[in-house]
C-alpha positions in Angstrom: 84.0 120.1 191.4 80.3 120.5 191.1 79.0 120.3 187.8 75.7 121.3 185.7 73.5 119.1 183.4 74.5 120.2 179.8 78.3 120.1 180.3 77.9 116.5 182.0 75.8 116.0 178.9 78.0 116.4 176.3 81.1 115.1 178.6 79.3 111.7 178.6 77.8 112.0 174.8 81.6 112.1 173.5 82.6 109.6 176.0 84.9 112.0 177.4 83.9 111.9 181.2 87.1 110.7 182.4 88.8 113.5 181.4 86.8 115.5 183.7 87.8 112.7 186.7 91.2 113.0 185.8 91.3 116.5 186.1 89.1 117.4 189.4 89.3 113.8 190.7 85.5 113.8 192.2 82.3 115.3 191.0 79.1 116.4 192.7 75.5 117.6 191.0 72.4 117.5 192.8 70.0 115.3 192.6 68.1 118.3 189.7 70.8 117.6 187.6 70.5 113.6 188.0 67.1 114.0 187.4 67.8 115.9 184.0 70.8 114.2 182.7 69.7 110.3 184.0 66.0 110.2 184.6 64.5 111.9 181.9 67.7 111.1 179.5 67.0 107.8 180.1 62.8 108.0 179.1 64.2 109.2 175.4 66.6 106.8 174.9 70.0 109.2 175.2 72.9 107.1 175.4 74.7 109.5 177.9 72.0 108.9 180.1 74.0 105.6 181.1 77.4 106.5 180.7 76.4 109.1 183.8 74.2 106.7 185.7 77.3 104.3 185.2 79.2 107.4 187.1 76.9 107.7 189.8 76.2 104.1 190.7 80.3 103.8 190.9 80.6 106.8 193.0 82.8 108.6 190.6 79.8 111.5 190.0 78.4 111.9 193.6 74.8 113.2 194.0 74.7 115.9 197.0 71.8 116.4 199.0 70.6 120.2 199.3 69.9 121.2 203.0 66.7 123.2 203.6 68.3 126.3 203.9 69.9 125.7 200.0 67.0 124.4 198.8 65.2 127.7 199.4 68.4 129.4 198.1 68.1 127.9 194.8 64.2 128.3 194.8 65.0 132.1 195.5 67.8 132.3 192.4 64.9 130.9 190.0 62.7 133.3 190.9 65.1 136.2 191.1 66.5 135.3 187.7 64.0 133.1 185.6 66.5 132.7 182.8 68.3 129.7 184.5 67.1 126.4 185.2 66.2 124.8 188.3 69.5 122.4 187.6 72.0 125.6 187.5 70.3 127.1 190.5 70.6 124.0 192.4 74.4 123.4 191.4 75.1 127.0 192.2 73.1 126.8 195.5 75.5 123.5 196.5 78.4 125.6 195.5 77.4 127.9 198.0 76.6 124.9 200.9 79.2 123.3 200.2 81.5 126.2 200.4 83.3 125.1 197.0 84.1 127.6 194.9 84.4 126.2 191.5 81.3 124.9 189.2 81.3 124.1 185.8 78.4 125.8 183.7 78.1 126.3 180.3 74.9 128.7 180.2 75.7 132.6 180.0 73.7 133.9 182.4 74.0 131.1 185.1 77.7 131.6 184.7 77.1 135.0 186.0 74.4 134.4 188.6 77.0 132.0 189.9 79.8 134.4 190.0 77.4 137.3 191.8 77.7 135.1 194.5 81.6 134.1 194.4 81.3 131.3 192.6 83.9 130.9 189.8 82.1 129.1 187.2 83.6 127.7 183.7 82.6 125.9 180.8 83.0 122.8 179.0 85.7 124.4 176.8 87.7 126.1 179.8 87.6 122.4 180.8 89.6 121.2 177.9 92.5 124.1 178.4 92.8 123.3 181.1 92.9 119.7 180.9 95.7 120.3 178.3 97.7 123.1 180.8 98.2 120.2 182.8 98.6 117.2 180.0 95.7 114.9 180.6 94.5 115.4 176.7 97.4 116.2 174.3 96.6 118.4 171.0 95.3 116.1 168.7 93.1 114.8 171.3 91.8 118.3 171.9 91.0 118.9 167.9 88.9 115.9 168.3 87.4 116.6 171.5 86.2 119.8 170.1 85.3 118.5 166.6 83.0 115.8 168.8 81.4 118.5 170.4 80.6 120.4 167.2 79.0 117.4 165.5 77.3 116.6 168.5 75.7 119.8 168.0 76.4 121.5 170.8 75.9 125.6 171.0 78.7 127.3 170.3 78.9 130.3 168.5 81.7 130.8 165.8 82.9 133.6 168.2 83.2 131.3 171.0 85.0 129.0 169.2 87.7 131.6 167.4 88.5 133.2 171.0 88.7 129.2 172.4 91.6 128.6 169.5 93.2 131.9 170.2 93.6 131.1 173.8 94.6 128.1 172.8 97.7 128.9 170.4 98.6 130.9 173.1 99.0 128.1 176.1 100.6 126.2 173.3 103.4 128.6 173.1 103.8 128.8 176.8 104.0 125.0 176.9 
C-alpha cells in the first residue's frame, strides 16, 4: 500500500505503525513524502521522524523511485489542482506507475484527485476499521488508538468522528 505523509505521521506519533504492516504487509512513499515526514521531521526534533526512518532503513516502509514520465505526472496534478501537496501528488502519481490501486490519504481533496484517476484512496481512520474487520486491533485498542489521535491533535472534525463510531457500531454487530 502506498502511503501519504500525515497518515504515516500520526501512525508513527502513536506508535501505531505496525498495525499498518500487519495489515498491508509492505509500504511504499516516495522519496516527497520521506523528505516531509524524516528529513524535515527530523530538523524540529519530531519523535516520529525516527520511528519512520527506523521503518525505512529496515525496509519495512520502502521508498519508490518516480520514473520521468510520473515525475511530470505529479508536477502536472500540482499545478492542475494547487490545493494538494507535492507529497500527495507524488504518492498518487506512484499509484498510478505502479499500477496499485490503493493509497492511504487523509487530505479531502487529494482523496478525490486520487480517485479521478482510479485510485481508491482511504484515511487513517478507514485504516483502523479495517484493521479491526480483520482482528489485528481489538475494541479497546481501537478507543485508544482513536483517543491517541485526538490528543495528538490531529484534524478531525466532530462529524468525522460521529459517522467513524457509527460505522463502527455497525461492523461490531456484524462481527
Amino acid at each position: 500500500m502506498i502511503i501519504d505523509s500525515s497518515s504515516l505521521i500520526i501512525f508513527a506519533k502513536i506508535n501505531k505503525l505496525n498495525v499498518l504492516e500487519r495489515l498491508y504487509k509492505s509500504l511504499g512513499i516516495t522519496k516527497e513524502v520521506y523528505k516531509e515526514t524524516v528529513e524535515e521531521g527530523l530538523v524540529v526534533g519530531a519523535s516520529d521522524a525516527e520511528i519512520i526512518k527506523k521503518y525505512v532503513e529496515s525496509g519495512k516502509i520502502k521508498i519508490i523511485p518516480l520514473n520521468e514520465k510520473y515525475e511530470k505526472i505529479s508536477e502536472e496534478l500540482i499545478k492542475i489542482y494547487p490545493q494538494i501537496d507535492i507529497g500527495e501528488s507524488s504518492i498518487i502519481s506512484l499509484c498510478l506507475q505502479e499500477s496499485k490501486r490503493g493509497v492511504i490519504i487523509d487530505e479531502a481533496t487529494a482523496r478525490k484527485v486520487a480517485k479521478l484517476y482510479g485510485v481508491r484512496a482511504v484515511g487513517s481512520l478507514r485504516i483502523l476499521l479495517e484493521s479491526y474487520k480483520k482482528d489485528i486491533i481489538n475494541e479497546n485498542e481501537i478507543r485508544e488508538i482513536v483517543s491517541e489521535i485526538i490528543k495528538n491533535k490531529f484534524r478531525l472534525g466532530g462529524e468525522v468522528i460521529n459517522e467513524f463510531w457509527n460505522i463502527f457500531e455497525k461492523i461490531k454487530k456484524r462481527n
